[in-house]
N, C-alpha and C positions, 0 to 999 in steps of 0.2 A: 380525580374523577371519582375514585370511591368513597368521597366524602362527599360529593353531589349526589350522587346516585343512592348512599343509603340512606338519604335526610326523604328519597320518594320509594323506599323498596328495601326489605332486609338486607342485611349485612353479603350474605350468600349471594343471593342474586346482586347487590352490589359490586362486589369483584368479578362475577360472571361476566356481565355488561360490561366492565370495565377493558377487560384483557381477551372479549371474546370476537374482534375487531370489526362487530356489527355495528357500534355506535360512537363511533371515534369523536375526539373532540376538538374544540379548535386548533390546539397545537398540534395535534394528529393531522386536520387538515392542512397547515401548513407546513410540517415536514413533506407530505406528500408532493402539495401542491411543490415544493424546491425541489425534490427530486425527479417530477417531471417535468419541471425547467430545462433541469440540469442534462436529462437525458436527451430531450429535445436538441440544445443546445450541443449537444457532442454529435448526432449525426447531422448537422444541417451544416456545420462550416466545421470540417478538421485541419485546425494550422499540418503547413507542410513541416516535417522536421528537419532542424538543421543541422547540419553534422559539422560538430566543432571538433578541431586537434588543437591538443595543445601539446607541447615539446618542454619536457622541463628544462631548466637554465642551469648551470652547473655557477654555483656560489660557493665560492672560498671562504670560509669562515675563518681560518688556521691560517698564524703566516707564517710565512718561508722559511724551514730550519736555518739556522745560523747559525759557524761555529763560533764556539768561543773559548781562547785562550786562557788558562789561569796560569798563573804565576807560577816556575816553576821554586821550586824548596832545594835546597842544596841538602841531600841527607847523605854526606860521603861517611866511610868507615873510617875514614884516617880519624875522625874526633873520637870513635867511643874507645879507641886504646888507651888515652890520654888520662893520666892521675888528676885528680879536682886541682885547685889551684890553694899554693900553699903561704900564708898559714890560712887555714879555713874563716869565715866572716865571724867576727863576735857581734852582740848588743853590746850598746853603750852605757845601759844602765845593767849592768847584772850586779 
């Protein structure tokens, strides 16, 4: 609108008119003209409101520990008395 208004009136008074909401312009008239729709519209029919519950649902994501057996190791002390076994391993090629 301040490029219509200074092509008929200085710059100054350009913006003036513009933002001094004596001379609105089309899209001026039609945000208005929507918002007194919209006002309209809200006192003539207010939906009743409905009151929803909702319960949340308990979901398992994780499943059921389970034990689990390993193997047991035989680590008795009777072996670490024990001397290597004699005579010690050689190579074949030395």
């Amino acid at each position: 609108m301040i490029i219509d208004y200074s092509k008929r009136a200085p710059l100054r008074q350009a913006i003036t008119q513009t933002f001094d909401g004596a001379h609105p312009c089309s899209l001026c008239h039609a945000v208005n003209h929507g918002k007194n729709s919209e006002r309209k519209s809200d006192l003539q029919s207010p939906a009743p409101k409905i009151d929803m519950i909702y319960t949340a649902c308990a979901i398992r994501l994780i499943p059921p520990f389970k034990l689990f057996e390993y193997a047991s190791a035989d680590f008795s002390f009777s072996d670490i008395g024990k001397p290597p076994p004699v005579p010690p391993p050689r190579l074949l090629f030395s």
